[in-house]
C-alpha angles and dihedrals in degrees: 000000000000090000082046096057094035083052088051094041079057093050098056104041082056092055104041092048076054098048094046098049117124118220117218105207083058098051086051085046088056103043093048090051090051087036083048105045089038087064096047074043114049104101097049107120093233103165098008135036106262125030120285118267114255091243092043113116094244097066091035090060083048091049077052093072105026081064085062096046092048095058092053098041122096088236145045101235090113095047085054097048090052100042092056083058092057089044094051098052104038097246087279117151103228127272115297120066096210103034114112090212091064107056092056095090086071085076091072094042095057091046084053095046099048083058103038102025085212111151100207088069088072105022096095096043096048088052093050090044089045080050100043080049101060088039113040125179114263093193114121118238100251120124103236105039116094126294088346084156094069087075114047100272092152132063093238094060089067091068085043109058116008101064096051084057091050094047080057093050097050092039091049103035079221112135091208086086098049092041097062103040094049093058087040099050092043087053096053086045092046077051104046112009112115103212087190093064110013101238138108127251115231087233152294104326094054109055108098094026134116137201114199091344095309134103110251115244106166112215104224090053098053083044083056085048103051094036090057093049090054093057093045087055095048090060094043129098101236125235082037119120097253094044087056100047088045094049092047085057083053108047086045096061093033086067104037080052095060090059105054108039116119125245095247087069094260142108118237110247078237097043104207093036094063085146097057087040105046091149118109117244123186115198106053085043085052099051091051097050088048088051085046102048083047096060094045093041083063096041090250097121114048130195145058100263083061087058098048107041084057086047097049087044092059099047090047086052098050093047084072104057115104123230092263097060092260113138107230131200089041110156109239128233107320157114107227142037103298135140138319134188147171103258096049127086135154134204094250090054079053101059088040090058091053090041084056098051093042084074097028087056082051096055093045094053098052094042 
């Protein structure tokens, strides 16, 4: 009898590990079919009236993840898509010089200069950061004092602007870089880092709140948040202090992640009031199983429920894409837990859906 249920232990572990298997030639097939439908897309209106600027922060956090994809694709068509946008618009970041927002679209700029060495990709961005350097804001990070958004007083903030001084830092060999973001970035987690549960709050107002009993942690912006870590450390020498401080941020939330995910695969848009937010939404759950994926693709997080919590997340994710590539129960515009459907998607689901198959690629190929 003992040999009987250790043979069917066996079995099942065997089947499960088979079950659960990724093929990589399907998660390129996906991602092409969402890359694909986002360009024949990208001046649909989705949350505003009119179509999203190309500097704006939206479609910077979708450039994110078409870089990605671009470097993964067998043409390219999607280089070249992205590279018109840099040539159309100068290089230039968008229109304000502290906003976090704005300096996304260096993302973008630094992808495309690791693979062009042209200096006029960064040229612009590395003239606004020297500047930001030698005038930094003075403002305090609480929400209602003037101009408190020109320092990242807001999690999202921490997706918009950090990596891309990272990506400098890495690209330029030059401290500076490093050096500002590091005291700025420990200044917005001594402000909004919840050390209890592990989470960020989204600002200011929330902290203290509860919504049905529980603290608010909205999804997306913790999905801003982790995504973002995981490009700062990819950037970072490890064993340094940085790389270290960073990494503790990130094993904290990795773990805090794996519990509360829900069993669909997904995170709640509030993520400890799943009960009150059943609804599926893509683009917080995507940037986690990038961040995830990430982690387990450099041996940094062990284990098979990692595994299987990034596993369970694609193929959540993939289940909600319509037939047409569109991603669908992406939350629109906003700052807090709301709605999601499946007939609403948004550019920046859309990057966090190609961040999280770049990994995911990653795992299957080497399964």
């Amino acid at each position: 009898m003992r040999t009987f249920k250790l043979l069917l232990i066996s079995f099942l572990s065997v089947y499960f590990c088979n079950a659960q298997k990724i093929k990589p030639e399907e998660v390129k097939d996906v991602m092409k079919k969402v890359a694909d439908w986002q360009m024949d897309h990208i001046n649909d209106s989705y949350s505003n009236k009119k179509p999203h600027h190309p500097l704006h922060w939206t479609n910077a956090a979708l450039y994110v993840g078409m870089a990605k994809w671009a470097e993964m694709a067998d043409d390219d068509t999607y280089y070249n898509w992205l590279k018109g946008i840099g040539d159309q618009n100068n290089w230039q970041l968008h229109e304000r010089k502290y906003h976090a927002d704005d300096h996304a679209v260096g993302r973008m700029y630094a992808a495309l200069y690791r693979k062009y060495n042209q200096k006029k990709m960064l040229k612009p961005t590395k003239e606004q950061f020297n500047f930001l350097i030698h005038h930094p804001a003075k403002t305090k990070l609480n929400w209602a004092t003037p101009y408190h958004q020109d320092r990242w007083n807001w999690c999202d903030a921490l997706f918009m602007s950090p990596p891309v001084w990272a990506d400098l830092y890495n690209i330029t060999g030059e401290q500076k870089y490093l050096d500002f973001m590091f005291e700025e970035y420990k200044a917005t987690t001594e402000f909004l880092f919840d050390e209890e549960e592990n989470l960020y709050y989204r600002d200011e107002r929330f902290k203290g709140k509860l919504d049905n009993g529980t603290k608010i942690f909205w999804g997306r912006g913790n999905g801003w948040v982790y995504a973002g870590l995981t490009d700062i450390l990819s950037n970072l020498k490890p064993q340094t202090k940085e790389y270290e401080y960073f990494l503790d941020i990130y094993k904290k939330m990795s773990k805090k992640l794996l519990e509360i995910q829900t069993p669909k695969g997904h995170w709640a848009m509030s993520l400890l009031g799943h009960e009150f937010y059943p609804t599926p939404e893509t683009s917080g759950s995507s940037f986690f199983i990038y961040g995830l994926t990430w982690g387990i693709n450099n041996g940094i997080l062990k284990g098979r429920n990692y595994k299987k919590a990034v596993i369970n997340g694609w193929n959540a994710m993939t289940g909600y894409v319509h037939e047409n590539g569109m991603l669908g129960y992406v939350q629109p515009i906003g700052a807090a837990p709301g709605n999601a459907s499946p007939d609403k998607t948004e550019v920046y689901g859309t990057g966090a859906f190609l961040s999280a198959g770049s990994e995911i690629y990653k795992m299957a190929k080497d399964n």
